[in-house]
N, C-alpha and C positions, 0 to 999 in steps of 0.2 A: 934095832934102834938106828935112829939118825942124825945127824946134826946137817940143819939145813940153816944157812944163811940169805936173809931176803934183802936184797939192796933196792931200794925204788929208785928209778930212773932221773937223774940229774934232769933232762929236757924236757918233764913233766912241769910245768904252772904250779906254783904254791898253791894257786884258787883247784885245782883239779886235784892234788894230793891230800890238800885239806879235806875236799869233800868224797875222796875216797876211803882215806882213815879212818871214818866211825865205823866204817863195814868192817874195815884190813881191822882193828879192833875187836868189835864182834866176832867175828872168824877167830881168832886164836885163842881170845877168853871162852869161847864155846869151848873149842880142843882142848884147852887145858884145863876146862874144868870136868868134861868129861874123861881126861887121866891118859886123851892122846899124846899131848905135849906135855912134857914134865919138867920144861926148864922151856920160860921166854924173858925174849929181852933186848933192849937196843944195845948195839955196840957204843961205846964212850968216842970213840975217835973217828967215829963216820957217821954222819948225819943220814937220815931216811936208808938207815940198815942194821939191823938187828939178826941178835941167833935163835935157835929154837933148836932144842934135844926133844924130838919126836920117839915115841915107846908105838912102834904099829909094825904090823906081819911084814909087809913087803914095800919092796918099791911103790909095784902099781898101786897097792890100798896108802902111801903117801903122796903118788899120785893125784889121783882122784881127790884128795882133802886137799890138796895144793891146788885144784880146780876150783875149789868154792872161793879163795881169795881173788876180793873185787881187784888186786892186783894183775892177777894170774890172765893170761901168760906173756902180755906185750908190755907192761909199763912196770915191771921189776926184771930182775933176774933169780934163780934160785936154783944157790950151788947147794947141794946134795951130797952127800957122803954118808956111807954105812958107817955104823960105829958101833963096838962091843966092849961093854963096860969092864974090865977089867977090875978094878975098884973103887970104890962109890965112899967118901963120906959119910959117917952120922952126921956129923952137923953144918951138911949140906944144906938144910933149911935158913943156918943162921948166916950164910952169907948176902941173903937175899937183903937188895939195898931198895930203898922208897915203896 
C-alpha cells in the first residue's frame, strides 16, 4: 500500500489546470472504482493538492498508473511513500465528508 500526495504546480494558469482536471478526475475515479485507490481526496489547507491511499503490488505497478495522470510528470509533484496498515477502522466509510 501507499499513500501518495499530488500537489499541482502553483506556475500552472487556472485556464490550463481547469482544463486538465476533468482528465486528473477521470483517472482517479477510474482507480478508485476499480478498488486501486481506496481513499481520495483534497487536502483542506492546500489548494490543487490532495492524498490518495493507493492498494497495488509495487512501486513500478503505482508507477505506471501515476503515468496515465494528464498531470504526470511536469506540472505536479508526487510524494510517494510505502505504507502498512497496521489498523484500519470499521467505520472508516463514515468519515467520508461531501
Amino acid at each position: 500500500m501507499f499513500i501518495i500526495t499530488i500537489t499541482v504546480s502553483d506556475a500552472m494558469s487556472s485556464e490550463q489546470y481547469e482544463s486538465l482536471f476533468s482528465g486528473h478526475a477521470k483517472w482517479f475515479r477510474h482507480h478508485f472504482l476499480t478498488g486501486t485507490f481506496v481513499v481520495v481526496g483534497p487536502y483542506a489547507d492546500r489548494e490543487r493538492s490532495g492524498g490518495i491511499i493507493a492498494n497495488v503490488e509495487s512501486r513500478d505497478a503505482l508507477t505506471t498508473i501515476l503515468k496515465e495522470d494528464p498531470y504526470y510528470p511536469d506540472l505536479a509533484t508526487y510524494d510517494v511513500r510505502p505504507f502498512i496498515a497496521k489498523m484500519i477502522a470499521e467505520n472508516l466509510h463514515q468519515l467520508q465528508q461531501g
